[in-house]
C-alpha positions in Angstrom: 84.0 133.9 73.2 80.5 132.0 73.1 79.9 130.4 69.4 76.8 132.6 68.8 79.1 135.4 68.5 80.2 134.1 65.7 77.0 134.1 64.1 76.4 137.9 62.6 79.1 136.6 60.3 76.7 134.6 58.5 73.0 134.5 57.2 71.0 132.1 57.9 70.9 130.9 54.2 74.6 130.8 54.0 75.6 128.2 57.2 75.1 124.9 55.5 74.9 121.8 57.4 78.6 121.2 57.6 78.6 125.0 59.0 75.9 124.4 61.4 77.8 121.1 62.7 81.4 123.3 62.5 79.8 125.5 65.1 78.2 123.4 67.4 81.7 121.7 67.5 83.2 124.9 68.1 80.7 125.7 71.2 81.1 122.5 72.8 85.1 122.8 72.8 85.1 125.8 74.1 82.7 125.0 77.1 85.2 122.5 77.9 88.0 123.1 80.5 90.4 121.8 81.5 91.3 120.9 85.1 94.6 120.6 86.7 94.6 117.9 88.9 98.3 118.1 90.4 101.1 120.1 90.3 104.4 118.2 90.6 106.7 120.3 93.0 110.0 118.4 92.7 109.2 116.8 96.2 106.9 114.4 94.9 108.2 114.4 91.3 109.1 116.7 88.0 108.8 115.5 84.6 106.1 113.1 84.0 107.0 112.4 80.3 105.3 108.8 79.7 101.5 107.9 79.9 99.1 106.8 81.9 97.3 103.5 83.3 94.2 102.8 85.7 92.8 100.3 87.9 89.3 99.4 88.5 88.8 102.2 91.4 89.9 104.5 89.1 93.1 105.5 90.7 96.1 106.6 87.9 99.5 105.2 87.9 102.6 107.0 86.5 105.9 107.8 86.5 108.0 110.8 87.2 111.9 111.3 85.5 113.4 113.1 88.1 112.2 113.8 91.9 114.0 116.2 95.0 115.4 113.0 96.5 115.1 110.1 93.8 116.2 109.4 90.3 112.7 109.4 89.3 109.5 108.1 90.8 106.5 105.6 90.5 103.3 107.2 91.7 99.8 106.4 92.5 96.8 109.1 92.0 93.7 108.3 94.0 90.6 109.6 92.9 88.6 112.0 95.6 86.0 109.7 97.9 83.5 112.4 97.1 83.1 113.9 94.3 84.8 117.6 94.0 87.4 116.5 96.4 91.0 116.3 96.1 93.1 113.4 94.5 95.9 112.1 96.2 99.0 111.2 95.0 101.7 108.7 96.8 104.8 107.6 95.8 105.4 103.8 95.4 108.8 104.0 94.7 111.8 105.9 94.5 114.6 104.8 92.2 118.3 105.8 94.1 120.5 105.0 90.9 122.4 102.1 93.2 121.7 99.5 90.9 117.9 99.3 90.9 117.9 101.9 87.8 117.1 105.8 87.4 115.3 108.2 85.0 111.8 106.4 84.0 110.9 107.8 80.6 107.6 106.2 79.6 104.8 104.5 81.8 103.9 101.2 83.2 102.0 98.2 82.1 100.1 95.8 84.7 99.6 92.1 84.8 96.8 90.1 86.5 98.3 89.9 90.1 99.3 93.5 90.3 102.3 93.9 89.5 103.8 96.8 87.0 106.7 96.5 84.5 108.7 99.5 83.2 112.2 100.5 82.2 114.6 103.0 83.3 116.5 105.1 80.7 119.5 105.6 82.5 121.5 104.2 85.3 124.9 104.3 87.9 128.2 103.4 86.5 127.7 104.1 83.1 124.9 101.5 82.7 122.3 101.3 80.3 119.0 101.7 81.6 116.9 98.5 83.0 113.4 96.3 82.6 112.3 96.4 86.5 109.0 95.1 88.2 107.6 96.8 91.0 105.0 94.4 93.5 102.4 95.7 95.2 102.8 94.9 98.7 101.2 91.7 100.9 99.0 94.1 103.2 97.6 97.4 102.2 99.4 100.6 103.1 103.0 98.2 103.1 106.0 99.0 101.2 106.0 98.1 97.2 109.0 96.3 96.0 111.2 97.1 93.0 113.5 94.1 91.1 115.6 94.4 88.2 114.2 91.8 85.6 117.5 92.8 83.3 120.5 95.1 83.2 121.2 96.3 79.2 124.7 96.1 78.7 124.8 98.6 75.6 126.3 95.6 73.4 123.8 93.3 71.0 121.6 93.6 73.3 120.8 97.8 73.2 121.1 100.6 75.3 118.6 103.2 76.9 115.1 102.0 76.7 112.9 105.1 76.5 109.6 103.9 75.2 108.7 101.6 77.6 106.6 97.8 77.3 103.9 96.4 76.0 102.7 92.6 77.4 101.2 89.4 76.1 98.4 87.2 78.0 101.6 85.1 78.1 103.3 87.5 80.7 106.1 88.0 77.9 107.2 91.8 77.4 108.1 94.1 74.5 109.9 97.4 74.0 112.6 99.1 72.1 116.3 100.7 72.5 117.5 103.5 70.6 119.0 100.6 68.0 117.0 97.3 69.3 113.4 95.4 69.4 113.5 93.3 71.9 111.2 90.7 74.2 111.5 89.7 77.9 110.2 86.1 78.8 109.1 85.5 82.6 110.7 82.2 83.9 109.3 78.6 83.9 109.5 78.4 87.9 109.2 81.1 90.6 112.0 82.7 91.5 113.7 82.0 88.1 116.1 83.9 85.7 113.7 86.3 83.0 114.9 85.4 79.5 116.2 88.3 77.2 115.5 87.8 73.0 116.6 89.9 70.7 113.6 90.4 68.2 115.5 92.9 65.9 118.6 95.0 65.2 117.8 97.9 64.0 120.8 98.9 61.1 120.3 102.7 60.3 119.5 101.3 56.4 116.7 102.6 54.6 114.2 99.8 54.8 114.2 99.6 59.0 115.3 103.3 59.8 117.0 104.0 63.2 116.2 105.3 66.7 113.0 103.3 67.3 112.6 106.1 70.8 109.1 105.1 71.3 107.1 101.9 72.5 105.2 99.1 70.0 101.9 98.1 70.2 100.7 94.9 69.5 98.0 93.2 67.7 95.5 90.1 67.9 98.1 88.2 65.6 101.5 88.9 67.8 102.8 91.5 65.6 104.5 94.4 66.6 104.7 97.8 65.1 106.7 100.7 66.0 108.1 103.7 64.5 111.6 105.2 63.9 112.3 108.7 64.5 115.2 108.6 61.6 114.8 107.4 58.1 118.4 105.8 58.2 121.2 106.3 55.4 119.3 108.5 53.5 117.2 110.6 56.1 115.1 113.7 54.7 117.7 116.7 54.6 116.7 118.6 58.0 114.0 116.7 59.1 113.5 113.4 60.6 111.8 110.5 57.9 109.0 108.4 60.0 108.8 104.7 59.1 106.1 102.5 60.3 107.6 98.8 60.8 106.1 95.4 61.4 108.2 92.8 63.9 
């Protein structure tokens, strides 16, 4: 339906300004279409649940919860080299749930050199998810390499990251558990040990809520802010209580 159809409905005397802007809103939106890109088919993928990140060529970088052969996937989406052509989408990685991690909930953050950080929800032997960093390999079209940065342990630490990171110009790393805020330091010397701190415990009380599920953002000052899907102790009878937090 076009937006001058909607026109009869009105004299010209009666569409005010704020009518006249309503519409042209109206007909722009519906102009606008939009265009599947990709279907996942379980092959290369199923349930792309976290966001997005780009490069400078354009091409989109993801991740994928589950796949046919993997225990979810990290995938690259190439823009067409012409314009109306189709993207392309390859898979970087493959998580096998031996130890390197499995389920991928949120998306990826880069640093300068190319490298992307995530976590892993879930993992073998009753783990608890992991912080992993996945390297871009020496010569184009080689294999990208995944490493566990750290293994959570469910204790003091927290269990099953689903909101994935957010980094500093430092290198440093910041996400939540379902009951911790947490940052990840990169060592002092190549090849080093990266350093887990505990930023916050979250208590279930009704000043820092509980279940912080999704990521933090940070601003020009270091602060962090995140949001808990439960209100704590005293949660709003059948519904969940959003807090806003500062760490």
């Amino acid at each position: 339906m076009k937006a001058r159809e909607f026109l009869p409905f009105f004299s010209v005397r009666s569409v005010t300004p704020v009518m006249a802007a309503v519409l042209q809103f109206m007909g722009s939106a519906i102009a606008q279409k939009a265009l599947g890109l990709h279907r996942f088919q379980l092959v290369d993928g199923s349930n792309p649940m976290g966001n997005l990140i780009s490069d400078n060529a354009g091409s989109l970088y993801g991740t994928t919860e589950y796949g046919a052969s993997f225990y979810g996937t990290v995938f690259k989406f190439a823009p067409p080299a012409k314009q109306g052509g189709a993207w392309t989408l390859t898979t970087l990685y493959g998580f096998t749930n031996t130890g390197d991690g499995a389920r991928p909930t949120n998306g990826l953050v880069f640093d300068n050199k190319g490298n992307s950080y995530g976590t892993t929800s879930d993992t073998d032997a009753g783990g608890y998810g992991e912080i992993f960093q996945l390297s871009p390999p020496t010569t184009e079209g080689g294999t990208w390499t995944e490493s566990v940065l750290y293994h959570f342990r469910g204790g003091v630490d927290g269990a099953n990251p689903l909101g994935g990171l957010v980094s500093d110009e430092k290198g440093n790393l910041y996400g939540t558990t379902t009951y911790t805020v947490f940052e990840l330091s990169p060592p002092s010397q190549m090849g080093g040990a990266w350093a887990f701190h505990l930023l916050h415990k979250v208590l279930g009380g009704t000043t820092d809520g509980t279940q912080p599920h999704d990521g933090l953002v940070r601003d020009q000052l270091g602060n962090l802010y995140g949001t808990t899907l439960w209100g704590g102790s005293q949660p709003t009878s059948g519904a969940a209580r959003l807090n806003v937090g500062r760490y």
